[in-house]
N, C-alpha and C positions, 0 to 999 in steps of 0.2 A: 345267255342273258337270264340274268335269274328275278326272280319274283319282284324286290323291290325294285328292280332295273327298268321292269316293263311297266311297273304304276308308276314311276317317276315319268318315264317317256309319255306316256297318255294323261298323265295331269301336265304337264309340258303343251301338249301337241292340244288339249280343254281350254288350257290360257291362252293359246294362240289365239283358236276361236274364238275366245270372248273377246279377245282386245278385235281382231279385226271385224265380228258382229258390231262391237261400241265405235269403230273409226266407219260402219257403213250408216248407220244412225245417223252420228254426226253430220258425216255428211251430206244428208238430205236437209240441213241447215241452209248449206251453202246451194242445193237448188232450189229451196224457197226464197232466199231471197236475187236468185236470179229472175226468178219467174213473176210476170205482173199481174199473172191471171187467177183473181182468187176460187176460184172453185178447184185450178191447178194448187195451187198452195195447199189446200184444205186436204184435198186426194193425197200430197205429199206429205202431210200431216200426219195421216191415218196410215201411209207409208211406215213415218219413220216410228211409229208406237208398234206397228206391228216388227220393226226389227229389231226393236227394244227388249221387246221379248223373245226374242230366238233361244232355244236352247244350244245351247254349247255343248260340241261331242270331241270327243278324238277318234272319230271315223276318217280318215282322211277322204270318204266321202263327199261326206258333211261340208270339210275344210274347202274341197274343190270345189261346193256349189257356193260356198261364199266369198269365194275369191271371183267366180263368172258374176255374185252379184257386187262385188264390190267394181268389178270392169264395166260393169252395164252405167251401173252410177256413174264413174268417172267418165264413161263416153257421153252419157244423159250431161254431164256439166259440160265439158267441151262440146256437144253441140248449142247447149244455151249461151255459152261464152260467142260463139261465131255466128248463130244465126237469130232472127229476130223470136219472140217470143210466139211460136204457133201454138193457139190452144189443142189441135188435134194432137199437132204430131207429141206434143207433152202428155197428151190421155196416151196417146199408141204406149209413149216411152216407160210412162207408169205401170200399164196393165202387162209390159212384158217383164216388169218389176216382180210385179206381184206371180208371176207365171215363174221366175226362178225360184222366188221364196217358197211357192207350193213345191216344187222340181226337188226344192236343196231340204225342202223337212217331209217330203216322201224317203228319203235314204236313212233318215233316224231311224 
């Protein structure tokens, strides 16, 4: 594999990242407006600004810790879709949020 081969593949594998960092964003839309609890909303808020800003890497690292936070999210919606709206267990779900985003920008 020669020179340009290997910067093509890591700006490839940088836009991956950013598009799935911008589809885990988003989606913290869709737990805010599951959720009725506004101090949960607000936390989810401060959520999604802080994954707004993720830097984008072609570590595949990086890629696998935002793929566990993109899973965390979608588990976080499908239990707000099936179960009623608990303030704690939505603080627990948050703060194990914030615990991957620390996990996935310790590996940058």
């Amino acid at each position: 594999m020669n020179y340009f081969q290997k910067k093509q593949l890591k700006s490839t594998q940088r836009s991956e990242d950013q598009q799935l960092i911008s589809k885990n964003a988003v989606m913290i839309d869709v737990l805010i407006s599951l959720t009725s609890n506004a101090t949960c909303k607000e936390e989810l808020k401060k959520l999604q600004e802080k994954l707004q800003y993720l830097t984008a890497s072609d570590l595949s690292k990086v890629y696998d810790g935002d793929k566990k936070i993109a899973n965390a999210i979608d588990d976080f919606k499908q239990w707000l879709y099936k179960e009623k709206d608990d303030a704690e267990k939505t603080a627990k779900m948050i703060k194990e949020l914030y615990v991957l985003i620390a996990e996935r920008n310790s590996k940058l």
